[in-house]
N, C-alpha and C positions, 0 to 999 in steps of 0.2 A: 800309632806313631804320630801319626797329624794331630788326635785329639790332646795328645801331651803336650806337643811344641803350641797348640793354642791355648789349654789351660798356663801354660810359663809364661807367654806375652803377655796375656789377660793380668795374672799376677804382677809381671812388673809394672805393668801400667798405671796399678792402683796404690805403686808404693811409695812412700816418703819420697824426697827428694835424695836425699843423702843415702839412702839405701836402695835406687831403684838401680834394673839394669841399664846396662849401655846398650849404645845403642850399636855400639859395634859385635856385642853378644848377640844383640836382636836380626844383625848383618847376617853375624853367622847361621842362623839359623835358617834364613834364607838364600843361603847360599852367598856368592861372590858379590851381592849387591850392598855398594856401600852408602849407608844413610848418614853418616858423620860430615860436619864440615872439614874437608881435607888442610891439615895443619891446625887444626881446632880438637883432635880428638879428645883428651883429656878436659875439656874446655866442654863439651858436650856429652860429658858423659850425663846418662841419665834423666838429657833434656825430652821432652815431647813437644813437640809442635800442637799439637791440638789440645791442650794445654794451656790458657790465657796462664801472664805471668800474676805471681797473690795468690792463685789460684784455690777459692773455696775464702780467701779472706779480704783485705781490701783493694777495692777497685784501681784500675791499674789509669793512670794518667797521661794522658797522648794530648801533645802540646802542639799544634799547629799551627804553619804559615802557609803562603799564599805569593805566588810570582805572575801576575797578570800578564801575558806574552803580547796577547794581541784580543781582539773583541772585531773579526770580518764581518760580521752581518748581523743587521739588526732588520729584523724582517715584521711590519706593520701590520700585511694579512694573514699571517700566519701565529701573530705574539709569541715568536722568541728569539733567541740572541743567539748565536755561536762564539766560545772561546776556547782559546790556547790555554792552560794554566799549566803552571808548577807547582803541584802539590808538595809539601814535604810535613810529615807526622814523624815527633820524637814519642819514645817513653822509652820507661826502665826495664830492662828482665834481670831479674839478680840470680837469676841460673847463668849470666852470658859475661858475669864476672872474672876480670883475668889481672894480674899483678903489671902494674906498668904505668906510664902518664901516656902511653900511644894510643892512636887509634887507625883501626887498617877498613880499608875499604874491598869492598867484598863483592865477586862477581854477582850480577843482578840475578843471575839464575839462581845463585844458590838461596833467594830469597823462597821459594818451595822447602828447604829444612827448618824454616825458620815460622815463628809465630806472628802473624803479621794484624792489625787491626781489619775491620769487614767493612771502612770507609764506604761512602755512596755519594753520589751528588739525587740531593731531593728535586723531583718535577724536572729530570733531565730525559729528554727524549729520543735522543740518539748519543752516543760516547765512543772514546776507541784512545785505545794508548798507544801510544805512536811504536814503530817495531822495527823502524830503517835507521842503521845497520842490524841493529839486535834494539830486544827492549828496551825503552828509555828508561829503565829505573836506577836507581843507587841506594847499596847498602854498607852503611860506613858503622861500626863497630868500636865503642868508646871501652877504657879498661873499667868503669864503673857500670858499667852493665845498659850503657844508654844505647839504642838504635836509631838511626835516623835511616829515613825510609826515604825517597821522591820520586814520583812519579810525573809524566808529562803527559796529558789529555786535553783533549780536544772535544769538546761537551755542545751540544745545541738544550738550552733551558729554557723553560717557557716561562714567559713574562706576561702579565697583566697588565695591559695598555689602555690609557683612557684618551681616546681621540676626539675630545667633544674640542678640545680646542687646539686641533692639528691645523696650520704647521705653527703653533706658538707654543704648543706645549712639552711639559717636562715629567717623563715617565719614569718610574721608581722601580730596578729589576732587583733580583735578590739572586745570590748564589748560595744554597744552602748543602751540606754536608753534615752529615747525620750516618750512626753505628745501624747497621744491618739486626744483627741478632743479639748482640751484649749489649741490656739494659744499664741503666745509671749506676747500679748494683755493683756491675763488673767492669765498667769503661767510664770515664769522666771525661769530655772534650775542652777542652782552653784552647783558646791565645796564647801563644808563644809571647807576645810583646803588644797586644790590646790593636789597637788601629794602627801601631807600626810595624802589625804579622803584615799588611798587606802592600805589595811592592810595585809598581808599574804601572799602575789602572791610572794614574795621576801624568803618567808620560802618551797615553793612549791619546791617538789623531784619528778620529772617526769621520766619517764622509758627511755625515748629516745632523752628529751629535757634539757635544761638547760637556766633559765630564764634572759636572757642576760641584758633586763631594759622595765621600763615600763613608762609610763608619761598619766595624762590627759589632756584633751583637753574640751572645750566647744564651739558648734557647734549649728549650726540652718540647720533644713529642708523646701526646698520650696518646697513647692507641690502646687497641684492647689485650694484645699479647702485651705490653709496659709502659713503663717511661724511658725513653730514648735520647742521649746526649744531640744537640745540636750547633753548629755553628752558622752562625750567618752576615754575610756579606750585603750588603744594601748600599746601590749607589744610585744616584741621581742624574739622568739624560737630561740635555737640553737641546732641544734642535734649534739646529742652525738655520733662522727663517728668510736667509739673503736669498738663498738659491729658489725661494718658493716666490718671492717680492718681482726678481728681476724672470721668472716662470712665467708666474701665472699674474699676478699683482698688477703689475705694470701694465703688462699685454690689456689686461680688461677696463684700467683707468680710460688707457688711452682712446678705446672703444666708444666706453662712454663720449667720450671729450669730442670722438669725431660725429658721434649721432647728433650734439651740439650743433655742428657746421649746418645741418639746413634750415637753421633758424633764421640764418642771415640769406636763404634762400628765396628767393619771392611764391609766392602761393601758384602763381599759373606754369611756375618751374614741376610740373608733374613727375614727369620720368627720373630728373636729377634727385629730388626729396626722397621722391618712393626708393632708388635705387641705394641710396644711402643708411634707409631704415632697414630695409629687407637684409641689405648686405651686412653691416652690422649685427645684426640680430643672429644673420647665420651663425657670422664668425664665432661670438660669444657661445652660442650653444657649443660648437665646436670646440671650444676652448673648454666648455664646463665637461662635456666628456671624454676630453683627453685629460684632464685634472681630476675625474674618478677612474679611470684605468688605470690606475696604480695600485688603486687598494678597491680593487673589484671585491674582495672580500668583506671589503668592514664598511658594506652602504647601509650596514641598519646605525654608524655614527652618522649623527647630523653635526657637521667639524665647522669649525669657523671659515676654511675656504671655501663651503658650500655655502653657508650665509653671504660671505662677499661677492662670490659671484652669482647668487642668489639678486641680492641688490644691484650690482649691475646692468644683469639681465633686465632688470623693473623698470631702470634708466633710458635704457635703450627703448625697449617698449615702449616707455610712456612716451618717447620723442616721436616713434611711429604715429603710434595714436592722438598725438598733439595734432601734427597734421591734419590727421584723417579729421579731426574735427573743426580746424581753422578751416580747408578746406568745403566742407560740406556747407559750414558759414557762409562762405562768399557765395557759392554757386545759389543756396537758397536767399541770400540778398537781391544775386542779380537778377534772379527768377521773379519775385516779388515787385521790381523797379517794372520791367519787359509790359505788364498788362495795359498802363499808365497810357503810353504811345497813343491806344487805339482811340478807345472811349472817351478821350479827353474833353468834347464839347459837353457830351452828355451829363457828367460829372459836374462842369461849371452850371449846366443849365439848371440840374439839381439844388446845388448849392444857391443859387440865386431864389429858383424856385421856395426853396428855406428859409431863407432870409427876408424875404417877400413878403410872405407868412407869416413870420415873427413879429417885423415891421407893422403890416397890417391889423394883427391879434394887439397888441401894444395899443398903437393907438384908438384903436376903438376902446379897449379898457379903460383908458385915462379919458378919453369923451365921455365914456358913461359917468363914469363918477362926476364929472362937472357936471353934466345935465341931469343930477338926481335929482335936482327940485321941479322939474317937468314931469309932467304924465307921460311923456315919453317912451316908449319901452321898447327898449331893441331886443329885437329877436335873434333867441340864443343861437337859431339857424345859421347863421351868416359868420360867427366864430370860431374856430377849430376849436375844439376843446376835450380830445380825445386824449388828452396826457391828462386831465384833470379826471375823467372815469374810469382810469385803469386800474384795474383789478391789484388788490394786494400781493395775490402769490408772482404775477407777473413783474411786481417792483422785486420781490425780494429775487428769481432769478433773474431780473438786470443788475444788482446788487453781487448776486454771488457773481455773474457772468465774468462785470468787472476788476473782483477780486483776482478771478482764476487772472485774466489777462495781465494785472499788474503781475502775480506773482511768476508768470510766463516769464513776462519781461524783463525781471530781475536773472535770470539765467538764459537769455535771448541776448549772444554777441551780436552789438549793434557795429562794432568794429571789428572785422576779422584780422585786420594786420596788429589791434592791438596782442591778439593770441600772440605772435609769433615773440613782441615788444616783453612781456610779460613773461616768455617761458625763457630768455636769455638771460633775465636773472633770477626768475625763482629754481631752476634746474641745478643749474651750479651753486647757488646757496645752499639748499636742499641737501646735495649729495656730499658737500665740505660736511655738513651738520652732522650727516650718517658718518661720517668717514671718521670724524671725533668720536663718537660715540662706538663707534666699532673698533677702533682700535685701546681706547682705554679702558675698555671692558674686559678685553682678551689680553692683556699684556697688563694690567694694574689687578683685574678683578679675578 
């Protein structure tokens, strides 16, 4: 008996349309369970669910739009987006034809009797259809055999994010929707109405983005089982760089601006200077790792607010290390003065001693040359003339000696307060000059 009642299904299954069974015969057979849409039975007679409509001939055409609800979270370490949508997919079944200009809407459960599209959202990572009261879906039933289908999901999609110039830049995410197992063959995907399927993404108020434009597009996937209908959504984030400016921007100018202050600080102001670089410096660190804990995840980008506070940081430094070298200037000045005090006769006595010397060597040379016409002969004994026998290699290292000295002296501060004079306008020139250059890069380039 069983193998009979399954040979009979099997047979109507494979029959014509116009000749297959009902499905209320097929009910019967199974007992009291009814598979017909109630108020639909003659309307259903003969349909199959599993079953695409065309069925064995041309591909069935599902037109679809898109209702943007909301877009809650746009997550940086993670690259992806969470959205609300309203999906809604039309097409034709001309088995679901019925005489009349109405059309009736149809409880969402009873979309189980019906043939409905294998829809997906592409690179979605977690999804869920919303189910408070009951499913959210709707099935409304045209007299030419049209269905409109809608569904309400809540989808997290992964997005490809390029943070080289966070917080000034503007990421491009896609929402793509693509047929599960009916190829081009059997399913065609459209646009309901080209860039005016999509509704709401344009009213979207995001915390940190601002919806620059959106377009769709219609696309196919090759894979190895076929080619696969697609539809796609691409729109364009901009972030909003106020809230990173008056964050993080601000905070580390002013940083800077305050390591500036011990310029106008005197040199033997030790503790004040030092405490102003040290403290400084702290803070800035502090600030550069409170501005990567946000996106602990994505420190292999090197983002434009790490450059900025990169440069900063250099700012600050170098005002430390300005010091530490005006500084060390003066002390080895004063050091150099301090010998002077002691020795000071001996020095003069030298010096005369020299000149004494020179005076004496002098004029006995000019006497000699007068008295050349005498037999005369002064003896070379009585001359210094120990600078006139000196050896070659000894001139050439008094030669390099001097060099090395000049070239000392050209980088030997003869003034240490001129340091501090010098660094109150080259610092803030400096760092205006970066500040152009950084910012017209990342926001023009």
């Amino acid at each position: 008996m069983f193998c009979r009642y399954f040979c009979f299904f099997s047979f109507c299954l494979f029959l014509p349309t116009h000749r297959r069974c009902s499905l209320g015969h097929v009910s019967d057979l199974r007992g009291s369970r009814a598979t017909s849409l109630p108020g639909f039975e003659n309307l259903t007679v003969g349909y199959n669910k599993y079953l695409r409509p065309y069925f064995g001939g041309e591909p069935v055409q599902i037109a679809m739009s898109l209702d943007i609800a909301s877009i809650s979270s746009i997550s940086e370490s993670d690259m992806d987006y969470t959205a609300t949508i309203y999906l809604r997919q039309r097409w034709t079944d001309p088995r679901l034809v019925f005489h009349g200009n109405k059309s009736f809407t149809l409880d969402a459960r009873l979309v189980e009797l019906l043939w409905v599209p294998d829809t997906y959202i592409v690179e979605s990572k977690r999804s869920f259809l919303h189910d408070v009261t009951v499913g959210n879906r709707l099935i409304r039933l045209f007299s030419n055999g049209t269905i409109l289908y809608a569904l309400r999901i809540t989808t997290t999609v992964a997005c490809n994010m390029d943070l080289s110039k966070y917080p000034m830049d503007t990421q491009t995410c896609r929402l793509q929707l693509e047929s599960w197992g009916y190829d081009e063959n059997d399913v065609i995907f459209t646009w309901l109405r080209g860039n005016d399927s999509v509704h709401g993404i344009e009213k979207l108020r995001l915390s940190q983005y601002t919806v620059e434009s959106y377009y769709t597009l219609v696309s196919k996937s090759h894979q190895e089982t076929g080619s696969y209908p697609r539809l796609i959504l691409q729109f364009e984030l901009r972030r909003n760089v106020l809230y990173f400016i008056l964050e993080t921007y601000v905070p580390s100018t002013l940083l800077v601006m305050l390591s500036w202050v011990s310029f106008w600080i005197t040199l033997d102001s030790v503790p004040a200077r030092t405490c102003i670089g040290v403290t400084t410096v702290l803070s800035m660190t502090t600030l550069m790792i409170g501005s990567r804990s946000s996106l602990s995840k994505t420190n292999c980008f090197i983002k434009a607010i790490d450059v900025y506070l990169g440069i900063c940081f250099s700012f600050i430094f170098g005002a430390l290390v300005e010091y530490a070298v005006a500084h060390y200037s003066s002390s080895q000045k004063c050091a150099a003065k301090a010998p002077q005090e002691g020795p000071a006769n001996e020095l003069t006595e030298e010096v005369e001693e020299v000149n004494f010397t020179n005076i004496l060597n002098s004029s006995i040379t000019s006497y000699k040359r007068k008295m050349s016409f005498t037999s005369i002969e002064i003896s070379s004994d009585n001359v210094n003339c120990s600078d006139l026998t000196m050896k070659t290699h000894e001139k050439i290292k008094r030669v390099l000696r001097n060099k090395m000295h000049r070239i000392i002296g050209y980088f030997t501060i003869q003034n240490p307060s001129n340091v501090d004079h010098y660094s109150k306008l080259l610092f803030p020139l400096f760092f205006m000059l970066v500040n152009v250059f950084y910012w017209a890069y990342y926001l023009y380039f």
